[in-house]
N, C-alpha and C positions, 0 to 999 in steps of 0.2 A: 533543712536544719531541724533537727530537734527539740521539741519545746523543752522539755528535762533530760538533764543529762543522766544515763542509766545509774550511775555511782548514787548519785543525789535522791532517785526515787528508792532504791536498793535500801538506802540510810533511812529513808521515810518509812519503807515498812519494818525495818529495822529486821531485815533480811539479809543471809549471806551472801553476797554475789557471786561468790564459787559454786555453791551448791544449787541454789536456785538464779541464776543470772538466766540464763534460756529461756528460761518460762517469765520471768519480770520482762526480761525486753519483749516477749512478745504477748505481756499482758500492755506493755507499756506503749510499742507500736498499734495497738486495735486502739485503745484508749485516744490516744494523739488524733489519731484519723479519726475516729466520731468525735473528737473537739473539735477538730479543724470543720470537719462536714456540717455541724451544727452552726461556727462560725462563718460558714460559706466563704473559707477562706478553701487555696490550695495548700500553701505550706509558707513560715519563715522562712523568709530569705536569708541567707548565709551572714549578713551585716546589719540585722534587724532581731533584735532582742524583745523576746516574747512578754507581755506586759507581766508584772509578776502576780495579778490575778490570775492570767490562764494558765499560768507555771502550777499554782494553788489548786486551780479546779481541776484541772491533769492529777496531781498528786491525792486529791479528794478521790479522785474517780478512779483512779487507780488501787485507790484503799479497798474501795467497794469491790473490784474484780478480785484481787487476792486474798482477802479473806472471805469472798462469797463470790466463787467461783462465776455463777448466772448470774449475780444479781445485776438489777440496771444500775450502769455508773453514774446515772444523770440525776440524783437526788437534789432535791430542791436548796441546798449549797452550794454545786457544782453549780447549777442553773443562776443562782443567785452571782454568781461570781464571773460566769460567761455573759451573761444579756446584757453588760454594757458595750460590751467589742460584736455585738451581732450585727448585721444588718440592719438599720432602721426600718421598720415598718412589717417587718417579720419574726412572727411569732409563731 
């Protein structure tokens, strides 16, 4: 499952999904997978709705990749917004 649905991030960058939908889903896929990997999670389950802080930190870090291509998505926002669903005792 999906942490953001493609339409919903698309609206966030306030991006056309015609024109650029390709390139969002797959800024949007890399994004997911280093939230998930930092979360030491594998993925949402199909019937388990992602807390809507990780929704937030995805759509944060997603900001960072499409308007700065390189930049690191994990600004101290995103971070701030993920360290409660982390693993306890790892930092």
């Amino acid at each position: 499952m999906s942490i953001v649905d493609l339409a919903v991030a698309a609206r966030h960058l306030s991006a056309d999904l015609e024109e650029d939908g390709d390139a969002i889903a797959d800024m949007l896929e890399r994004v997911e997978s280093m939230v998930l990997d930092y979360l030491e999670r594998d993925e949402y389950e199909d019937d388990e709705t992602p807390p809507s802080r990780v929704q937030q930190a995805v759509l944060l870090a997603l900001s960072e990749v499409y308007d700065k291509r390189d930049a690191d998505p994990f600004t101290p926002a995103v971070v701030a917004l993920l360290i409660p669903y982390r693993s306890p005792g790892v930092f």
